[in-house]
N, C-alpha and C positions, 0 to 999 in steps of 0.2 A: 504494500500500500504506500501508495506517496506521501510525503511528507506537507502536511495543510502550511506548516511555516517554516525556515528555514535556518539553524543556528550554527553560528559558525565559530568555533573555540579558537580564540587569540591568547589566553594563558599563556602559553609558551615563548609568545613576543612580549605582549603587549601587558601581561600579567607579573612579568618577573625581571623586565627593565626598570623600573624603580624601586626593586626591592634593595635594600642596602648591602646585603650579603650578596656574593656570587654563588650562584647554583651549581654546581660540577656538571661535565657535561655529564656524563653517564646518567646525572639523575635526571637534568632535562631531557634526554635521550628516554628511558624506560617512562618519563610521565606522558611523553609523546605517542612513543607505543600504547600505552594502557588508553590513550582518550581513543587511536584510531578503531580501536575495536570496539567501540561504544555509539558506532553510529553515524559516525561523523561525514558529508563528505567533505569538510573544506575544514582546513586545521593551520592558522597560522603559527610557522613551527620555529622562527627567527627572524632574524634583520641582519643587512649590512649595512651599515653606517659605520660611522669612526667610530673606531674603538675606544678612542680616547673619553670621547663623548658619553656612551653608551658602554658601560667597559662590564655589567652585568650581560649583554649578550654579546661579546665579543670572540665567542667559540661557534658564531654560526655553521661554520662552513664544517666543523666538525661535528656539527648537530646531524647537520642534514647527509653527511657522510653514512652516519649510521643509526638510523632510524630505519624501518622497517617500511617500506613501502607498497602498501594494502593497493589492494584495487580496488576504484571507485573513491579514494578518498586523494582531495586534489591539496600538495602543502605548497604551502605558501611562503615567500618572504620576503619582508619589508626594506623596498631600497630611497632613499634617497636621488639617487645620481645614477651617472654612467659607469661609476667605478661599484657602486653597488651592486648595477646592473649583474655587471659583468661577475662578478663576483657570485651572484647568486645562482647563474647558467654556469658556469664550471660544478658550483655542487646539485647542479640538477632539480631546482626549485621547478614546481610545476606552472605558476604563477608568480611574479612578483607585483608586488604593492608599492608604487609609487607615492607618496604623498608630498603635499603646500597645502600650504594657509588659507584659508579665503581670507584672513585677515593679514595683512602686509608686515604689521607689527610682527604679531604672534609669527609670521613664517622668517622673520629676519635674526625673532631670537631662536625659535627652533632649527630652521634649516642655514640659519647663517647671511641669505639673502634674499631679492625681494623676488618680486614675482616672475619680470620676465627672467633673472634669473633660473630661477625653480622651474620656468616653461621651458627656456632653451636648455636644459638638462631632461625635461621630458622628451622634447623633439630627440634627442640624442639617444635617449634609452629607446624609444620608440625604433627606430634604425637598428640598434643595434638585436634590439629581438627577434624580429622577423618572424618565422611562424617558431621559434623556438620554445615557448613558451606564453602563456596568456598575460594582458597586460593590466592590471588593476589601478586605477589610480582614486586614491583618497584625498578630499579635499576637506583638512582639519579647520575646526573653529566655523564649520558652517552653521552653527544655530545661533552665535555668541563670542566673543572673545574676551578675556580676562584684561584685557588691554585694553581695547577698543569699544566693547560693548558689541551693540547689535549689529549683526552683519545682514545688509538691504538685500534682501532675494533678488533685486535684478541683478548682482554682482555676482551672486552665489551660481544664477541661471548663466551669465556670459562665461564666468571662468570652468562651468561645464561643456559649454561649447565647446570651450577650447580643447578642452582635453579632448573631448570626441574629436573636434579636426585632426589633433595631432597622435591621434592612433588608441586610445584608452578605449578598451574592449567591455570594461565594465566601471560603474563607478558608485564609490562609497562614502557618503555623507559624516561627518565624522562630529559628534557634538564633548569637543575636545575636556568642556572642564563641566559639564552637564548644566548647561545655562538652557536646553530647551525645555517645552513646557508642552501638555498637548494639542493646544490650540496652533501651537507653532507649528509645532511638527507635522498635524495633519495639513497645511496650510502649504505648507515645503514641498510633502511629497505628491499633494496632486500636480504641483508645478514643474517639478523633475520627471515625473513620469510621463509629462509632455515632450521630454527631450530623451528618458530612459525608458527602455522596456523594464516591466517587470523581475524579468526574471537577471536583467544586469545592474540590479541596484540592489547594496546595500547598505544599511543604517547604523551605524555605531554608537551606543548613547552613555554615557557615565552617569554614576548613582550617585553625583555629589552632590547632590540634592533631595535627594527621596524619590526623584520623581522617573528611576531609570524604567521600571514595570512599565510603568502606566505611557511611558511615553513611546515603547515597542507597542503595545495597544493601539496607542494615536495613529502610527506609523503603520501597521497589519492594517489597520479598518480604513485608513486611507487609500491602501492598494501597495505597499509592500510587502515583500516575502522574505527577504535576507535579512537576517541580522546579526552582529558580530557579540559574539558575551564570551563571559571569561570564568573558568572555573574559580569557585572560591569568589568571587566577585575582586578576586584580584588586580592590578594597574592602577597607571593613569600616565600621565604625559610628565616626563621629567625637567620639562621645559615651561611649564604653565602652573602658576599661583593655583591652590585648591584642585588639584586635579586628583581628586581620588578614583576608588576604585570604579572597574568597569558595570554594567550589569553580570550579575549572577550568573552564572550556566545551570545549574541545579535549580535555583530558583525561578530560573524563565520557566525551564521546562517543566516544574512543577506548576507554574501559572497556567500553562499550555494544557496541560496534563486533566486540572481540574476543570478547567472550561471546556474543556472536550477539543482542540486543537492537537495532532496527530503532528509528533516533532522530530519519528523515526529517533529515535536518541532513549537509549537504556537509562533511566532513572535513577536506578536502585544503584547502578554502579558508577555514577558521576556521584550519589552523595557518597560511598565507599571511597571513591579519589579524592571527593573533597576536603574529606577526613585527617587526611594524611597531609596533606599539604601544610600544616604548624608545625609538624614535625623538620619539614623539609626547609621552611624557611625563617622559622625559630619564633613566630607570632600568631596571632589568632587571627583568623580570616574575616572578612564582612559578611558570608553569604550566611543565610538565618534557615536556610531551611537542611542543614546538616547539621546544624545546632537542632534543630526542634523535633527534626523529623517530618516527616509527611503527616495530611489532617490525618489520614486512615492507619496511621500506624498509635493503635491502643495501649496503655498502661494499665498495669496490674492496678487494681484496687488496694490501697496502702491496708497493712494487717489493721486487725483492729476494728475496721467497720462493718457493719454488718447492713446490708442488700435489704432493703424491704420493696413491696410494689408500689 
């Protein structure tokens, strides 16, 4: 049976780039393996960027080395530039993820510079991929930015354009430090979906506001299908004020789950991974439904009371 929504696990990037310890690969490697068998088809699995920069994922290239690669499940990973590019096709990335700013600011202090910048390093990655791999590009700080404030939908609409002119196979809305809201949201995606097919968009939303659930709802009921979450409700952007974590993996799908939405994705055994994850990076995670468990999972009656009708 097909899947009613679509969820796409960035843990692995997007999840454990701001974590202050470095992860060893090996463990990133087996948390990778353990998510592919759970469902998944799209697993963002690293990045290449500077190392310097980003120096928690800076073993990409040995991640994607040796990881196990399932059929049917497409990994991903995150490049900035041409060197990234490049970088990501030597270890056989199946996708990479391009990303810039819709906000000018936000992309000068995340990617260093401004936008045509940031395009003329797409035009370049674009060349250099060819059919070698599929091209995503994400356009961060579309719903808001920590700097800037509100980013104007005509801007958010021309700089999608562009990427579509300049070869972006699919594209993914990124609400970098969770300033969207669902009025927003739903408002965003009828207007993208003027320029995107459904099925080559997806929505990114952070839970730094409470509002990560509800505004995948906004986004579904608008006419999306993809969206990116994180186990553990792990992330956020190591370049951007308040940027917590991402929405939940466990938690969507247990949203999914009880509303009767069909998310192909094992349950039982995201909140088993999500378990282990304080172990792995020495603190307690955000996502609430590994802590509580599921509504249909019962407890014993404490001794002592006694049942009447």
């Amino acid at each position: 049976m097909s899947a009613d929504i679509v969820i796409q696990e960035v843990c692995p990037r997007d999840g454990l780039q701001i974590e202050p310890i470095v992860v060893p690969t090996d463990v990133k490697v087996a948390l990778i393996d353990r998510l592919s068998v759970l469902g998944f088809r799209r697993i963002e699995a690293g990045s290449f960027v500077s190392q310097k920069a980003v120096p928690a994922l800076a073993d990409g290239d040995a991640v994607f080395r040796s990881i196990v690669r399932r059929e049917g499940v497409v990994f991903v990973a995150l490049i900035p530039n041409l060197r990234g590019a490049e970088r990501a096709l030597q270890a056989d990335a199946d996708e990479v993820n391009f990303v810039m700013s819709a906000s000018e600011t936000h992309n000068r202090v995340n990617m260093g510079m401004d936008h045509q910048g940031s395009l003329s390093a797409l035009a370049e990655v674009t060349a250099a991929i060819g059919r070698r791999a599929v091209l995503n590009a994400t356009l961060a700080t579309a719903f808001g930015c920590p700097f800037e404030g509100e980013q104007h939908e005509g801007k958010v609409l021309r700089l999608i354009e562009t990427y579509l002119r300049l070869g972006a196979q699919s594209i993914t809305l990124a609400d970098t430090t969770g300033m969207a809201n669902p009025k927003l949201v739903r408002q965003r995606v009828k207007s993208v979906l003027g320029l995107v097919p459904r099925a080559q968009l997806t929505l990114h939303f952070h839970n730094t506001r409470g509002l990560g659930l509800i505004n995948v709802m906004a986004g579904f009921e608008a006419g999306a299908l993809r969206f990116d979450a994180s186990l553990g409700g792990l992330g956020g952007c190591p370049f951007a004020p308040g940027a917590s974590g991402n929405v939940c993996t466990e938690d969507l799908v247990n949203l999914c789950r009880e509303i009767g939405l069909n998310t192909g994705l094992d349950l039982e055994g995201l909140i088993a991974l999500s378990r282990t994850l304080p172990s792995m990076i020495g603190h307690p995670v955000p996502g609430q439904v590994a802590r509580a468990g599921r509504a249909c999972d019962l407890h014993s009656v404490p001794l002592g009371i006694t049942l009447t009708d």
